[in-house]
C-alpha positions as CSV (number, residue, x, y, z in Angstrom):
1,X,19.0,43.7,-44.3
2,X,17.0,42.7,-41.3
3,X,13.1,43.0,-41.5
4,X,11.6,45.7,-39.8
5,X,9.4,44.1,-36.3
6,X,6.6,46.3,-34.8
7,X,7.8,45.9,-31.3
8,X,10.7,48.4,-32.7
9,X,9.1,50.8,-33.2
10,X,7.2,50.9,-29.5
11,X,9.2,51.3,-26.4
12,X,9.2,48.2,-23.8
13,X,8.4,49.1,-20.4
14,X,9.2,46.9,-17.7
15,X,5.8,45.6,-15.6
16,X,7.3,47.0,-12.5
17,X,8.0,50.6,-13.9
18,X,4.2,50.8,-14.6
19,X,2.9,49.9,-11.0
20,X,3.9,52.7,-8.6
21,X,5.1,52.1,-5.4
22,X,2.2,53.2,-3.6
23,X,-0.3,50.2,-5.3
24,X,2.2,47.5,-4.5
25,X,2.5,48.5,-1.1
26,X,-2.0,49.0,-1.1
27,X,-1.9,44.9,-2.7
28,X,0.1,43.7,0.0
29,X,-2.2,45.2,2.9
30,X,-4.5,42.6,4.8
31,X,-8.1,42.9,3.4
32,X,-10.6,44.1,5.8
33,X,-12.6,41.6,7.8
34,X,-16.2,41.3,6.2
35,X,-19.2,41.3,8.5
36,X,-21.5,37.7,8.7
37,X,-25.2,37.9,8.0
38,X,-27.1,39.6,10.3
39,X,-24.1,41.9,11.2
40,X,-22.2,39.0,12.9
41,X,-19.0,38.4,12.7
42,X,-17.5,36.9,9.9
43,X,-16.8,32.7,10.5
44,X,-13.8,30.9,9.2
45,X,-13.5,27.2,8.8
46,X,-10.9,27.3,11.2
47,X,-13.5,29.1,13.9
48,X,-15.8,26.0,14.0
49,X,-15.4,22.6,15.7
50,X,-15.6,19.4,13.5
51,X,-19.0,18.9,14.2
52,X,-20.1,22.3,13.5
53,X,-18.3,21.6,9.7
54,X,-20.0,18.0,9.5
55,X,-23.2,19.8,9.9
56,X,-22.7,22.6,7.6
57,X,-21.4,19.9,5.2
58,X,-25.0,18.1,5.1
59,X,-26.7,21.6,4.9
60,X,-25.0,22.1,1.8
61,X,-25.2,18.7,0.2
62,X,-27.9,18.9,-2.5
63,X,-28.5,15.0,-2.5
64,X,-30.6,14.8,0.8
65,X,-33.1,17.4,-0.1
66,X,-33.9,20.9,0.3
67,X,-32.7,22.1,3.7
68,X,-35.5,25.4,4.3
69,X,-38.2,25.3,6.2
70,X,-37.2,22.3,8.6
71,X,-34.6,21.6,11.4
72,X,-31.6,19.4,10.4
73,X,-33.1,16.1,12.3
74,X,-36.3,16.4,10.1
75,X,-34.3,16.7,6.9
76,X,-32.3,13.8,8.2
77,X,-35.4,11.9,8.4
78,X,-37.0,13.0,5.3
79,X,-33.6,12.1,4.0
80,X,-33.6,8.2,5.1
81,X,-37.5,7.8,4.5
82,X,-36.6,8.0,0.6
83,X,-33.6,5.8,0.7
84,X,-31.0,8.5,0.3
85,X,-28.3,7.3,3.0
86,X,-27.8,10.5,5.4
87,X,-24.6,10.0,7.5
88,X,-25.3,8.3,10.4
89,X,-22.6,10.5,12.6
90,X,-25.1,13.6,11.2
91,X,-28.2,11.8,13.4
92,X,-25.4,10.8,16.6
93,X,-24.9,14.3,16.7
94,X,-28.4,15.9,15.9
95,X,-30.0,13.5,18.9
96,X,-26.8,13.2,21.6
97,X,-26.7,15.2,24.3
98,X,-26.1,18.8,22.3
99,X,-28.4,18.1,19.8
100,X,-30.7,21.2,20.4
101,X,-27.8,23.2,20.0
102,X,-26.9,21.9,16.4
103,X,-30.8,21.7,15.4
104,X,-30.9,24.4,13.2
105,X,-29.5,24.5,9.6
106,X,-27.2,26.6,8.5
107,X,-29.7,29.1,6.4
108,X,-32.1,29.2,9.6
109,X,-32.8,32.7,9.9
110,X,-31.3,34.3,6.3
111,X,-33.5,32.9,3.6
């Protein structure tokens, strides 16, 4: 005689029985875009110029300081006065020609 298993006694429903039609087809929708800070729109990676993501990059990097309360240039600074090897092409960019456009840092304005 074969033993008795529990899953015999408790029908087996396939995954796709249990999700309805309706859910699958709400899954597959595109999300809705979420608003930026400050009601902008929202930025993707792909929305922003290679400089613009070498910036942000240094913003975000933890090793070169706190970034609040200063313009990227003077963090830059602050950042090679104690040894800690900021990326040159950060300080090309900051003092070229567009370098008042790219002054701020990224949390400028939302912290």
């Amino acid at each position: 005689m074969q033993q008795a298993r529990i899953t015999d006694n408790f029908r087996q429903q396939k995954i796709f029985d249990s999700i309805s039609r309706t859910s699958r087809d709400k899954k597959q929708q595109k999300a809705p875009e979420l608003p930026g800070a400050h009601g902008e729109a929202a930025v993707t990676n792909y929305d922003i110029s290679a400089e613009e993501r070498l910036l942000r990059a240094f913003d975000l990097a933890t090793q070169y300081g706190p970034c609040t309360g200063m313009t990227r240039l003077e963090r830059w600074q602050r950042a090679e006065q104690f040894g800690l090897n900021p990326p040159m092409q950060v300080k090309e960019l900051l003092t070229g020609p567009q370098g008042e456009q790219f002054n701020q840092c990224l949390w400028d304005g939302r912290v």
